[in-house]
VOGU-3710 file (C-alpha; in Angstrom, 3 decimals, decimal comma):
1> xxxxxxxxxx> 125,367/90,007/39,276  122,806/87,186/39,989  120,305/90,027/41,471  120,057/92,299/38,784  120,193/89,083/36,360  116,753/88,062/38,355  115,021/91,536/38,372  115,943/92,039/34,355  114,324/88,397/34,462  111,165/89,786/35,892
11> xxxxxxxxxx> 111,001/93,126/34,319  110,587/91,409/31,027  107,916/89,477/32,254  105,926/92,723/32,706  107,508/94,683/29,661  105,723/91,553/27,077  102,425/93,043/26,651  100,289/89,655/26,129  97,894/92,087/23,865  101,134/92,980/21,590
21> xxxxxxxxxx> 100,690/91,766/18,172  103,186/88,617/17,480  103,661/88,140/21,502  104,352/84,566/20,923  107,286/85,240/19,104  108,414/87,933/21,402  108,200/85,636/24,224  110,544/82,920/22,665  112,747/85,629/21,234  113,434/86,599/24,733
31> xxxxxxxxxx> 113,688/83,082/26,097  116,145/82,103/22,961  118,321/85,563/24,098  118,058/84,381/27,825  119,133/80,966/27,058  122,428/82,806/26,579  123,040/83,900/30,111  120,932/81,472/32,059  123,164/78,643/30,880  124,853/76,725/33,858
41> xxxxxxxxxx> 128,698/78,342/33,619  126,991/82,180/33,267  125,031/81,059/36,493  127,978/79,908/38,199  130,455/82,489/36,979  127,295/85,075/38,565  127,468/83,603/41,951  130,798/83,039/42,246  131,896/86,552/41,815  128,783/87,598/44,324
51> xxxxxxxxxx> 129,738/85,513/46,604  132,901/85,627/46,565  134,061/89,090/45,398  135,820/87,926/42,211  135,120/89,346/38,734  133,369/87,164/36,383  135,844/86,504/34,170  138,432/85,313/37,079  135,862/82,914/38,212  136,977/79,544/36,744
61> xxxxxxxxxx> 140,546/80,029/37,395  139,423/81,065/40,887  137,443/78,210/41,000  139,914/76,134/40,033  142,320/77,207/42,155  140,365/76,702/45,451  139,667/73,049/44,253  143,288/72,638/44,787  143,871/74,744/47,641  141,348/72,097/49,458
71> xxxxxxxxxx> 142,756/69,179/47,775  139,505/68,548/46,416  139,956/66,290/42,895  137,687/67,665/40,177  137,681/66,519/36,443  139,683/69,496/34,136  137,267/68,271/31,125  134,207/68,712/33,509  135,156/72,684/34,785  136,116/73,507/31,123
81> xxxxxxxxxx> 132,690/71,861/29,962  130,980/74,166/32,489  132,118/77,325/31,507  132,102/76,512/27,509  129,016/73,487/27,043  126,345/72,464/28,596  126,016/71,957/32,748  126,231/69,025/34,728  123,225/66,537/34,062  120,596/66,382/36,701
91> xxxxxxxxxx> 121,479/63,421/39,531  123,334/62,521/42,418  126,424/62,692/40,379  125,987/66,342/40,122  124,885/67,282/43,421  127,722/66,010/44,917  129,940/67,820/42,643  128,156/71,127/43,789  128,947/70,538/47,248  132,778/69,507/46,089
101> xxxxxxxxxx> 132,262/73,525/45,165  130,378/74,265/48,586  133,456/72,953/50,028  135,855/73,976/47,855  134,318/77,955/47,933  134,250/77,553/52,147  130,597/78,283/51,593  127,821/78,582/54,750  124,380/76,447/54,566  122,514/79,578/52,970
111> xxxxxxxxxx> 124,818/79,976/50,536  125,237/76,855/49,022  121,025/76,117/49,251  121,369/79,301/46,876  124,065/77,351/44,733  121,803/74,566/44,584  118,312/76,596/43,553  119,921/79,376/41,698  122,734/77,963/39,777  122,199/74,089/39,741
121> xxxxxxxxxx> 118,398/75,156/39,364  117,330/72,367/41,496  115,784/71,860/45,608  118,822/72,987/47,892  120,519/70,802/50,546  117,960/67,823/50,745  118,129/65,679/54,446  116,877/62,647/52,851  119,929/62,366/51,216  122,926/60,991/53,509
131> xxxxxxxxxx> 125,230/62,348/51,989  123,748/65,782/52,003  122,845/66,022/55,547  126,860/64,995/56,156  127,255/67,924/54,242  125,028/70,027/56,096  126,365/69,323/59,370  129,754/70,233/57,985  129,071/72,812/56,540  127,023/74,512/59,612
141> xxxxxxxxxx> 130,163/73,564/62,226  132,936/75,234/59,646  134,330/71,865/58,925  135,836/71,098/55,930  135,925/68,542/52,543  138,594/65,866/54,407  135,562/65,506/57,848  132,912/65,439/55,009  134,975/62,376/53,370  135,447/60,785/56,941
151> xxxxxxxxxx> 131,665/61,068/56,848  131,127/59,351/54,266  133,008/56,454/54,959  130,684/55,884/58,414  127,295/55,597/56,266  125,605/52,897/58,910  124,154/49,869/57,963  120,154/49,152/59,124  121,797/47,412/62,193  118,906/48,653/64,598
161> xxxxxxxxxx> 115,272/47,680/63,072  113,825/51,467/63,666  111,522/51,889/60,445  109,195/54,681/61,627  109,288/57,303/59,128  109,473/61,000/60,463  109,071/64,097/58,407  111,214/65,134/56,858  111,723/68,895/58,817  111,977/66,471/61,718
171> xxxxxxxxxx> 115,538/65,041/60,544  115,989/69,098/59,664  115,504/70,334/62,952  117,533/67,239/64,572  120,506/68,098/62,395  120,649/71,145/64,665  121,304/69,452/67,875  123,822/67,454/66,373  127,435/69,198/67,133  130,122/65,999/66,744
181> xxxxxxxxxx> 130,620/63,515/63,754  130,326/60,634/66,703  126,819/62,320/67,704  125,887/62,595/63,707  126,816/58,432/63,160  124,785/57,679/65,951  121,987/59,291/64,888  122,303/57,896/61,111  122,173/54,847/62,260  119,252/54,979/64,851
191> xxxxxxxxxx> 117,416/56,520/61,520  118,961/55,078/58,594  115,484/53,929/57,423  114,739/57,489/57,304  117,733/58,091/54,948  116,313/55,617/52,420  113,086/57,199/51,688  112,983/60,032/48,598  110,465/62,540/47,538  107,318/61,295/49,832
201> xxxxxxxxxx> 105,772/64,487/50,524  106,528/65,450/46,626  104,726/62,612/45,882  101,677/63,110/47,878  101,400/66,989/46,535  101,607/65,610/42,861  99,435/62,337/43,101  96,886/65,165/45,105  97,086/67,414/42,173  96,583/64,629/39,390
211> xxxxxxxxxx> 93,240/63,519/41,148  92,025/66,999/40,982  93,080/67,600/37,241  92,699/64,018/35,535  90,018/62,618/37,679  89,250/58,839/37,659  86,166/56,919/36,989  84,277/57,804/39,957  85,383/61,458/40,097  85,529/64,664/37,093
221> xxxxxxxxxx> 88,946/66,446/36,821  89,595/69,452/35,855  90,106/68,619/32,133  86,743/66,624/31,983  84,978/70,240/33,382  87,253/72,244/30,513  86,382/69,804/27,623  82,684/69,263/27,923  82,641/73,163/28,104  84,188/73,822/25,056
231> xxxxxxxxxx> 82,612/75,021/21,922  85,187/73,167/19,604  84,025/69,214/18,858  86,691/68,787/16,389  87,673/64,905/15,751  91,159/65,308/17,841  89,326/66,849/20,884  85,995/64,719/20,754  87,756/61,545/20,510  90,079/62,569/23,765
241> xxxxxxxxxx> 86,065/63,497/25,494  85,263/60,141/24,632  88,138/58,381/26,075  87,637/60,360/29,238  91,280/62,145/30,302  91,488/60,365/33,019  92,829/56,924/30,937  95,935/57,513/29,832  98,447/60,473/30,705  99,150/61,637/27,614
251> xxxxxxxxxx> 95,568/62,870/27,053  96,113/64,920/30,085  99,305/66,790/29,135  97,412/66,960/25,676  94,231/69,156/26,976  96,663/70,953/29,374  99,169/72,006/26,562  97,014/71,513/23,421  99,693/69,921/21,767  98,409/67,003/19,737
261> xxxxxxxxxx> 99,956/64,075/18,084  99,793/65,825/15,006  101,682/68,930/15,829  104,207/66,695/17,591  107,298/66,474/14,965  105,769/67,262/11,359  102,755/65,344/11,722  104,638/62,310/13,698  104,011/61,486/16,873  107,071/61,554/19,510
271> xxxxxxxxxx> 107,746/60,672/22,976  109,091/64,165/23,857  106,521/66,715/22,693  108,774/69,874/22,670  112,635/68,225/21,755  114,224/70,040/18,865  112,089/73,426/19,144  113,895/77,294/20,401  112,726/76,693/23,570  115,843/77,035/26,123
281> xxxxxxxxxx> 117,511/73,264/27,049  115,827/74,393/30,656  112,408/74,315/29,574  112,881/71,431/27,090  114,510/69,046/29,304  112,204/66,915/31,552  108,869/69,100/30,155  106,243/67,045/31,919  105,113/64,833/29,347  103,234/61,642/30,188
291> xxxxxxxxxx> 106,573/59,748/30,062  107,569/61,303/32,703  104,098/61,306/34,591  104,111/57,634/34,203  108,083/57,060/36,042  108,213/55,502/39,399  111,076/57,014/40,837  110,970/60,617/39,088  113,455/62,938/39,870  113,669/66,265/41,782
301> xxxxxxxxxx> 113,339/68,258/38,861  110,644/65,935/37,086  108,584/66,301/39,937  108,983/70,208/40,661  107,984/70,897/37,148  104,871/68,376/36,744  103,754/70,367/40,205  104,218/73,748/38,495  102,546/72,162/34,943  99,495/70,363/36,741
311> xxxxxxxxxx> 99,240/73,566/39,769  99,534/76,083/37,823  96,696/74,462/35,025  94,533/73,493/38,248  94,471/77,537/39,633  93,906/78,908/36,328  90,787/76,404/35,492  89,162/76,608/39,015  89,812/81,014/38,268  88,183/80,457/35,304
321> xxxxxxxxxx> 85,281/78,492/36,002  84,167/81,300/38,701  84,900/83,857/36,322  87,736/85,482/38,339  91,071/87,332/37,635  93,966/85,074/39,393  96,021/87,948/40,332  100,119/87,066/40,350  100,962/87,164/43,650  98,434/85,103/44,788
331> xxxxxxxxxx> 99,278/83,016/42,205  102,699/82,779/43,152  101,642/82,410/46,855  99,511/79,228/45,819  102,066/77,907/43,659  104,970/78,355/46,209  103,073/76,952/49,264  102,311/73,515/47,204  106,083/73,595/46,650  106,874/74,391/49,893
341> xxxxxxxxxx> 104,904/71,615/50,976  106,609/69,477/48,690  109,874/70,229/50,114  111,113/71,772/46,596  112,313/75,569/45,537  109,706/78,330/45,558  109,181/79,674/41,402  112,513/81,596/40,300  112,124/84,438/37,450  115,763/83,165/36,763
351> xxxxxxxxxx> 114,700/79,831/35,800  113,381/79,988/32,398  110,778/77,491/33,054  109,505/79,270/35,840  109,362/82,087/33,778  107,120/80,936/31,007  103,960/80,273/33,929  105,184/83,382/36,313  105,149/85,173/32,389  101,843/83,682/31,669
361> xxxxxxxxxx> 100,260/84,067/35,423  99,922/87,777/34,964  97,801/88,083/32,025  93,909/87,833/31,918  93,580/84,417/30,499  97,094/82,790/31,777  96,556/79,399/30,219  96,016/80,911/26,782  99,032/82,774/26,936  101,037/79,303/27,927
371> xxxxxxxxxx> 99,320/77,185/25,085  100,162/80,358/22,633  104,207/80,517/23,318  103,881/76,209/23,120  102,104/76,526/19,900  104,571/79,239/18,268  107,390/77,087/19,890  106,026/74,258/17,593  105,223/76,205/14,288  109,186/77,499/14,388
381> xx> 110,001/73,737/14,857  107,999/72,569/12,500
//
């Protein structure tokens, strides 16, 4: 069941002893053997049975039956590739085919946020989005996939020039007063501006955290305060000094992670630092790598994770540089209110990304601990 999954999640965390000889290996021993049940159909199979009071290994003929009983079409090749492969790719795409399951399972709003963050392992129902506040509403008033489709079909046109831009728990606490489809058109269309904006107070929380931790040229980051205190001047690290962090990306993600060009793929450098290591497909995919820092239009899960990468390096450094202990559940309190504020999932011991920096956050020196799984990651790779 998905809650004892979690706690066995976060009972590891404290069982690996960061003083235990070999603890890198450990950690990516565990991460390779939870790779095994966090993948996306052992998620789904978990919350399906919760939820639903099936047994696991009903769940995707269940499933698959309730798609019909709703008359909701769903690819045979994608189900099968759910429970057998690899999950659906991050995207619009997908999240509408997780609410084709919202409907399809009857499910309430709470639920199916919870099918979003703990299964889909991404923000849940997201206003922004048309077509998941039609879903929303929907799903709140007990109506069903066919209204959802009728929905659809009314997305307005920016027929009335209104482009203030609201917050976004504004549009959240609206939806409540809305109780007919003909009262939920006529608000889409007095705010479809609003419905064309993505990710703004995401953003604003990362570009907020990358002043702090890269600086510019008229203000020190974080990593200009951690390199000019270090005791090692070798070439790599004095030639990044020189350059000053704040220039280029990649030097940041380079002092955060201490992975160079040459341990990046036998001495080669490459544009995704940790593709082809043991780490699980959650961690590897998207790892915020100055590719990704550099996008315009990053996704929900690039952003969440450069947030936790950048946050998490920015509490440990500032802990560090007053010579305090960063205890975890202040940690997690920090880390959680920036993603609050960002309008993206609190940290998840279920996620295995999350679990590498809630893993790390609880030992003495967290951002050693981080940089030592990374390294050992590498070494097996290399």
């Amino acid at each position: 069941m998905e809650n004892n999954y979690t706690q066995i999640c976060e009972n590891k965390s404290w069982s690996l002893n960061g003083d235990e000889e070999d603890i890198g290996k450990k950690v990516l021993q565990f991460l390779q053997e939870c790779s095994e049940t966090a993948t996306f159909g052992a998620r789904l199979k978990r919350f399906i049975a919760k939820e639903c009071g099936v047994s696991e290994d009903s769940v995707p003929q269940y499933l698959k039956g309730r798609l019909q009983a709703e008359e909701i079409d769903m690819n045979s090749n994608t189900l099968r590739n759910w429970f057998s492969k690899a999950g659906p790719k991050k995207g619009d795409h997908s999240r509408d085919l997780m609410l084709r399951v919202a409907f399809a399972l009857r499910l309430n709003v709470e639920q199916t946020n919870l099918l979003f963050q703990k299964v889909y392992l991404d923000r849940g129902l997201y206003p922004r989005r048309f077509e998941e506040y039609a879903a929303e509403f929907c799903l709140r008033e007990g109506l069903g996939w066919t209204v959802w489709q009728s929905l659809l079909k009314q997305y307005p046109s920016a027929e009335e020039e209104n482009e203030q831009t609201v917050y976004t728990r504004v549009l959240q606490q609206d939806l409540v007063g809305i109780k007919t489809p003909e009262e939920a058109a006529e608000y889409w269309k007095k705010h479809f501006h609003n419905f064309t904006i993505r990710n703004k107070s995401a953003r604003e929380v990362l570009q907020n955290l990358v002043r702090k931790v890269k600086g510019n040229k008229d203000r020190t980051g974080e990593i200009d305060r951690e390199l000019e205190g270090r005791n090692d001047k070798s070439d790599i690290w004095f030639e990044i000094l020189k350059g000053r962090p704040h220039d280029t990306y990649e030097a940041m993600v380079q002092v955060i992670t201490e992975l160079t060009p040459e341990t990046q793929s036998n001495g080669k450098k490459s544009r995704s630092i940790l593709k082809g290591t043991c780490l699980p497909h959650e961690i590897q995919t998207n790892f915020p790598e100055a590719s990704v820092f550099s996008k315009k239009e990053p996704s929900y899960e690039e952003l969440r994770k450069m947030i936790i990468l950048i946050g998490s390096y920015y509490l440990w450094r500032q802990a560090a540089r007053a010579r305090k202990i960063l205890e975890l559940d202040v940690y997690i309190q920090e880390m959680n209110d920036r993603l609050n504020e960002a309008g993206l999932p609190p940290l998840y011991y279920g996620n295995p990304f999350d679990w590498l920096f809630l893993y790390s956050a609880k030992e003495e020196d967290p951002l050693a601990y981080f940089r030592e799984v990374l390294a050992e990651a590498m070494d097996e790779k290399m």
